[in-house]
C-alpha positions in Angstrom: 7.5 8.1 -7.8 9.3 4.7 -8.0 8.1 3.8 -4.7 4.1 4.9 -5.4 4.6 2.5 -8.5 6.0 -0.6 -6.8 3.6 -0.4 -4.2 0.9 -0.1 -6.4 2.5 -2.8 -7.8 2.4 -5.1 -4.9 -1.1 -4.1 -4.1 -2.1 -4.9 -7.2 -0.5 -8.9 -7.0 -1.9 -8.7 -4.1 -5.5 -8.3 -5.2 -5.0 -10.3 -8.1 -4.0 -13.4 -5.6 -6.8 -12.8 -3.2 -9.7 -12.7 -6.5 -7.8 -15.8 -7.3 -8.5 -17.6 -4.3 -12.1 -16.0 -3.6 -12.8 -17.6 -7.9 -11.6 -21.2 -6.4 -13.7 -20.8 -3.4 -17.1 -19.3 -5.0 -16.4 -22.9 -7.6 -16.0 -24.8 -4.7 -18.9 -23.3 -3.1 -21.3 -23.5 -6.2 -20.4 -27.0 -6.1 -21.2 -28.0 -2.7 -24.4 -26.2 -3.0 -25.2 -28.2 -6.3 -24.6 -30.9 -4.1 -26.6 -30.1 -1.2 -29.8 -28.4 -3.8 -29.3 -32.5 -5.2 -29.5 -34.4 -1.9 -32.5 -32.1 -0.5 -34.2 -32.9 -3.7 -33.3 -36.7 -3.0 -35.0 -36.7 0.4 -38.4 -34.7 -0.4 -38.8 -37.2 -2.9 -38.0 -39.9 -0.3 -40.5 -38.1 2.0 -43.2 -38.0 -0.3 -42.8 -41.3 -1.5 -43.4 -42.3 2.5 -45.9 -40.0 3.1 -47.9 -41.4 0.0 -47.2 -44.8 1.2 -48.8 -43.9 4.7 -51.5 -42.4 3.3 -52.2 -45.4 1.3 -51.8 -47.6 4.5 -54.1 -45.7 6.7 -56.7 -45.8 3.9 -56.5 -49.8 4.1 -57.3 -49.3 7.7 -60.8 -49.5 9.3 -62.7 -46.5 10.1 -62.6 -46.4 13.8 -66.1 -47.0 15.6 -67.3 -44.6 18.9 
C-alpha cells in the first residue's frame, strides 16, 4: 500500500510538471500566433495598399489601340 501511494505520488508530480510546461508553451504559442495573426494583417494591408496603387496607375494609362 505504501508503495501504490508513492508511486501515485510521483505520477502525480509528474503530471503536474509536464501541465506546467505544456501552460508555458500553449502562452508562448498564443503569443507567437498573435504575432504572426499581426504581421499577416500588416502585409494584406501592404498588398492592398499596392494593388490600389496599381490599379490607380493603370487607369492613368492609355487605352491601348488595335
Amino acid at each position: 500500500m505504501e508503495n501504490e501511494l508513492t508511486a501515485l505520488e510521483g505520477k502525480l508530480a509528474q503530471l503536474i510538471q509536464v501541465s506546467g510546461k505544456l501552460r508555458a508553451e500553449n502562452h508562448q504559442l498564443r503569443q507567437e500566433l498573435a504575432h504572426a495573426l499581426s504581421s499577416n494583417r500588416l502585409c494584406s494591408d501592404k498588398v492592398e495598399s499596392a494593388k490600389a496603387r496599381l490599379e490607380r496607375l493603370l487607369a492613368t494609362l492609355p487605352e491601348e489601340q488595335t
